[in-house]
C-alpha positions in Angstrom: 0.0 0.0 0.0 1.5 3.2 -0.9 1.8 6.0 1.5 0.3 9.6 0.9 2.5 12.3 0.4 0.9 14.4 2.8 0.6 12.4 5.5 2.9 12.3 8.5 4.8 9.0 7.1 5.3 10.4 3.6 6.2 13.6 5.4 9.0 12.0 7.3 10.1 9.8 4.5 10.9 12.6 2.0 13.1 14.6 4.8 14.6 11.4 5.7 15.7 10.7 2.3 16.6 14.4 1.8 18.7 14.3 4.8 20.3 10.8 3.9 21.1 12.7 0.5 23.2 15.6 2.8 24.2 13.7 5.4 25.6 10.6 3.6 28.6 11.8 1.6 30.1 13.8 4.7 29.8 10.7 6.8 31.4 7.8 4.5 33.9 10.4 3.6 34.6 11.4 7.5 34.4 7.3 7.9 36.5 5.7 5.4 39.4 8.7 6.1 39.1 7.8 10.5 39.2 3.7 8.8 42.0 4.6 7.2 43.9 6.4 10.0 43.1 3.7 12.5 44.7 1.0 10.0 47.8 3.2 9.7 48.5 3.8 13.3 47.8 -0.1 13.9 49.6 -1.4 11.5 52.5 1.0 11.0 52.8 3.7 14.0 52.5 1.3 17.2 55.1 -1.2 15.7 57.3 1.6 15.0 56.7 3.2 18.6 56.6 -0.6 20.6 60.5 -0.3 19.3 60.9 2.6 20.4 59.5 2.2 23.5 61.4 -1.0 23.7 65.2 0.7 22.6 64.4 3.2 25.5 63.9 1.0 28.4 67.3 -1.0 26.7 69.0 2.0 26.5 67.9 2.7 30.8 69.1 -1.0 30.6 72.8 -0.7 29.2 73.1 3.1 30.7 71.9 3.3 33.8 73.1 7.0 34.1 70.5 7.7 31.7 67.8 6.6 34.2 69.1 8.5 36.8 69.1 11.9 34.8 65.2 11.0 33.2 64.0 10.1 37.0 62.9 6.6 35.9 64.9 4.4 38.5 62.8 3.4 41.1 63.6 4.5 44.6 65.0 2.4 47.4 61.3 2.0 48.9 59.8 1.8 45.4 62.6 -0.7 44.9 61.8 -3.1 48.5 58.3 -2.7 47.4 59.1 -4.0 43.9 60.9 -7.3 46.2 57.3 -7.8 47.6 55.4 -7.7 45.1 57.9 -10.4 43.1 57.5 -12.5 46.5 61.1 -11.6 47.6 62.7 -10.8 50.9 63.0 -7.2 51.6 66.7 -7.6 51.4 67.0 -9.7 48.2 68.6 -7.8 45.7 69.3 -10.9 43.9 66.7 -9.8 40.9 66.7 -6.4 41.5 68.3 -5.9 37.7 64.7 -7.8 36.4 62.8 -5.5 38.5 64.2 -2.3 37.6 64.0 -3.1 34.1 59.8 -3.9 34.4 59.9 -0.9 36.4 61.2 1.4 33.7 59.4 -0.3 31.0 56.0 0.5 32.7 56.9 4.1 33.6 57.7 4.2 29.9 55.0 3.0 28.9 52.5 5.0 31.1 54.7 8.4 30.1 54.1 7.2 26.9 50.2 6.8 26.4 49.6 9.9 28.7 50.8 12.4 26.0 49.0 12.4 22.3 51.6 13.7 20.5 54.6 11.4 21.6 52.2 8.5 20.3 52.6 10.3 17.1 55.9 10.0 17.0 55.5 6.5 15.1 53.9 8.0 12.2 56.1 10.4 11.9 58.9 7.7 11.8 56.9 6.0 9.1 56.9 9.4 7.0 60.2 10.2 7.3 61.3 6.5 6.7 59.1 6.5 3.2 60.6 9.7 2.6 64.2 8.8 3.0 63.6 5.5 1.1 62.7 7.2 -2.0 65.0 10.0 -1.8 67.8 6.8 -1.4 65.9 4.8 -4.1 66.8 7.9 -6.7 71.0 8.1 -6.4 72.8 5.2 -7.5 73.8 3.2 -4.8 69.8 3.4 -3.4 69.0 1.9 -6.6 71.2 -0.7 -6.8 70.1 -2.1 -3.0 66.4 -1.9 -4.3 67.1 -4.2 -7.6 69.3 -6.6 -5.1 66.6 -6.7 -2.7 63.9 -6.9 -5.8 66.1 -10.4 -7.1 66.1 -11.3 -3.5 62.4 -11.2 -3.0 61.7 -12.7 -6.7 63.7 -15.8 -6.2 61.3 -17.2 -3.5 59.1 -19.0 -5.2 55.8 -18.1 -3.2 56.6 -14.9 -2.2 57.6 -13.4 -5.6 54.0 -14.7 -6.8 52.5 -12.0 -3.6 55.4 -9.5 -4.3 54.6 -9.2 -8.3 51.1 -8.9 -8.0 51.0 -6.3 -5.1 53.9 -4.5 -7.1 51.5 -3.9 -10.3 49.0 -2.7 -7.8 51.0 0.1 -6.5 52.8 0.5 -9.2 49.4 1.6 -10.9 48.4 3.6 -8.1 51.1 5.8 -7.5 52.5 5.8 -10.3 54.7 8.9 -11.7 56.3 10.7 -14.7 59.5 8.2 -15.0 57.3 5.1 -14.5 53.5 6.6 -16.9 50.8 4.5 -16.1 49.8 1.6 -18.3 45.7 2.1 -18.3 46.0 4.8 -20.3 42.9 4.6 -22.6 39.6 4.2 -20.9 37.3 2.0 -23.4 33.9 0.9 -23.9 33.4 -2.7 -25.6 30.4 -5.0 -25.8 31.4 -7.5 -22.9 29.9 -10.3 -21.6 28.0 -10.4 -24.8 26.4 -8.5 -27.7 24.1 -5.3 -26.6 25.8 -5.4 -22.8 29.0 -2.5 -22.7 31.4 -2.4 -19.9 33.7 0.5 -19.3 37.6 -1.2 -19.7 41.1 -0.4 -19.7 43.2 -0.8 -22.6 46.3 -2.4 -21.4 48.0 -3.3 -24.6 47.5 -4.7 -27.9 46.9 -8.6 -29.0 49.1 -11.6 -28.3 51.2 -12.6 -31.5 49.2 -16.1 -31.9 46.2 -14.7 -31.3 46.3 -11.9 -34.1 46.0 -14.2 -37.3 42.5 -15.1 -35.7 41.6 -11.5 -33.9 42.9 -9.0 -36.4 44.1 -5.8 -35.3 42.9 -6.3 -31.8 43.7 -4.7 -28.4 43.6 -6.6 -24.7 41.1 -4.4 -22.4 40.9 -4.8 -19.0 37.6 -5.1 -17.5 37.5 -4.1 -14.1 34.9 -5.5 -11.0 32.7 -3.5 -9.2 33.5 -2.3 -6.2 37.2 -3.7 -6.5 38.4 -2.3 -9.6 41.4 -4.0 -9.1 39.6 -7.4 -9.9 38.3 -8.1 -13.3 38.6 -9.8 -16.6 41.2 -9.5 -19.3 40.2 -9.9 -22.9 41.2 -9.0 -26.5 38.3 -7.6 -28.3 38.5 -6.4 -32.4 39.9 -2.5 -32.6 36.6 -2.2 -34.4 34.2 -3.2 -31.7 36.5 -0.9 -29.3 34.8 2.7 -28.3 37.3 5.0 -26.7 35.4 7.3 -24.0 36.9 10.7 -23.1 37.6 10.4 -19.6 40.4 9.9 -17.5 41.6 6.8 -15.5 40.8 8.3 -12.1 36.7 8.9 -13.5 36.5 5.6 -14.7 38.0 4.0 -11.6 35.5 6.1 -9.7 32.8 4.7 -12.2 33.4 1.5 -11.5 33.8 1.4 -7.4 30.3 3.2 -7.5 28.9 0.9 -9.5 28.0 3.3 -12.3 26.3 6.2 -9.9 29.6 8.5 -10.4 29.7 9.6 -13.7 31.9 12.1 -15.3 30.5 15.2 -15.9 31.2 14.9 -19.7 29.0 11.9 -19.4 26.6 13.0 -17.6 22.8 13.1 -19.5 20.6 16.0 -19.0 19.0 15.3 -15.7 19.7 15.6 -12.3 22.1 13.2 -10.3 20.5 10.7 -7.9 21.3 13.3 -4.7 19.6 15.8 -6.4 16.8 14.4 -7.7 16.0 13.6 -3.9 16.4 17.0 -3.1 14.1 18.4 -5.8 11.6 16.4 -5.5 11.4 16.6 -1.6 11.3 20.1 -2.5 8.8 20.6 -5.0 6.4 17.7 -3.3 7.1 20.7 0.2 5.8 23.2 -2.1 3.1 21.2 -3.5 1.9 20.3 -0.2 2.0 23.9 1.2 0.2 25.3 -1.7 -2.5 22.9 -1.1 -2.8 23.4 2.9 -3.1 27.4 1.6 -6.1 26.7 -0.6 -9.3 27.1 0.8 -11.5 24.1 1.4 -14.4 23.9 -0.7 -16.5 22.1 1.9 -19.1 24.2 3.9 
């Protein structure tokens, strides 16, 4: 049963959708950019600062001067409380080198979590390392290390499977002016079958022992929605081949959208899915306030 515009439901269901329509965008982009940062400092920053953490308490370990200039040695009733708590005699000092060193690690620690921006010091290490990698990776000797460690890594016979796919991946994503990106024709071609287009990639042009059969044919890569870097690789006729005048970044965004992103040179005239919500909440508003306004004809 359909629900009346001007009643209370279809009242609330046209601001609803409106405010999904405003609200949405701001929220997935506010979501997938706090996803991102929580993988980052999980994955990279508390590594990098667990070292760090765990070269300062070493460094308390092997110096012990440094300790007693940072105030992290325990005193001597911090230290007999330490022998209790362990289940020592007062006057043990047998493990009193174990103890300190737990000691320092938790004051460590604690100093470390209490203050934002020294737990920001591992992604700041990750930066700079990244940084310093590629400036190294540009002189000679940087380069050399890299093919080495690229021969290294490629002569393992599972690994070098993992390493030369994920190296395509990122090769194609941040890709630069001394390395141009392969995808660099964005292509339309009749695919799975006749009368059904897909938006592709072409990637290159036909295999040697299939031309005799193709022709003059080109290999397109068909990406998957919504992980464009899935898909299907096939050599379609140059013929059947339309070339569409957008870039590699709008048809990437084309295809992780499932076809609602479009690029604005592609774009029919009508009024995106957002704002066809917006207008019509609007105009069914103005509908329903010009009808409240008229007067009733009933006695």
């Amino acid at each position: 049963m359909s629900t009346s515009p001007s009643s209370p439901v279809g009242h609330f269901q046209r601001f609803f959708l409106r405010g999904l329509a405003v609200v949405l965008p701001a929220t997935l982009t506010l979501w997938v950019l706090v996803q991102a940062y929580l993988w980052i400092d999980r994955s990279i920053a508390q590594p990098i600062n667990a070292s760090i953490r765990y070269g300062i308490v070493q460094l308390f370990a092997h110096w012990p001067s440094t300790g007693e200039l940072t105030g992290v040695l325990p005193t001597p009733d911090e230290l007999v409380d330490l022998r209790v708590e362990a289940g020592l005699p007062k006057t043990d000092a047998s493990e009193d080198s174990q103890l300190i060193f737990a000691f320092q690690e938790a004051v460590v620690n604690s100093w470390w979590e209490e203050y934002f921006l020294v737990r920001m010091i591992g992604l700041v290490v990750a930066i700079a390392a990244v940084y310093v990698a590629g400036r190294l990776v540009g002189g000679l000797v940087g380069r050399w290390i890299y093919r080495w460690f690229e021969r290294f890594i490629t002569s393992l016979p599972v690994i070098k499977k993992i390493y030369s796919w994920l190296k395509q991946i990122v090769d194609f994503l941040f890709n630069n002016q001394n390395k141009p990106i392969k995808f660099n024709r964005v292509v339309a071609v009749e695919y799975p079958r006749r009368g059904i287009w897909s938006v592709g990639f072409q990637t290159g042009t036909a295999m040697k022992s299939i031309r005799p059969r193709s022709g003059d044919s080109i290999t397109v890569f068909i990406p998957s929605s919504p992980t464009p870097f899935t898909g299907y690789t096939v050599t379609i006729p140059k013929e059947d081949v339309i070339e569409l005048p957008i870039s590699v970044e709008e048809a990437i965004g084309f295809a992780i959208s499932g076809g609602v992103l479009r690029p604005s040179s592609e774009q029919l005239a009508q009024t995106s899915a957002p704002d066809s919500i917006l207008s019509d909440t609007m105009h069914q508003s103005k509908a329903d306030d010009q009808t409240s306004s008229q007067p009733s004809d009933l006695p």
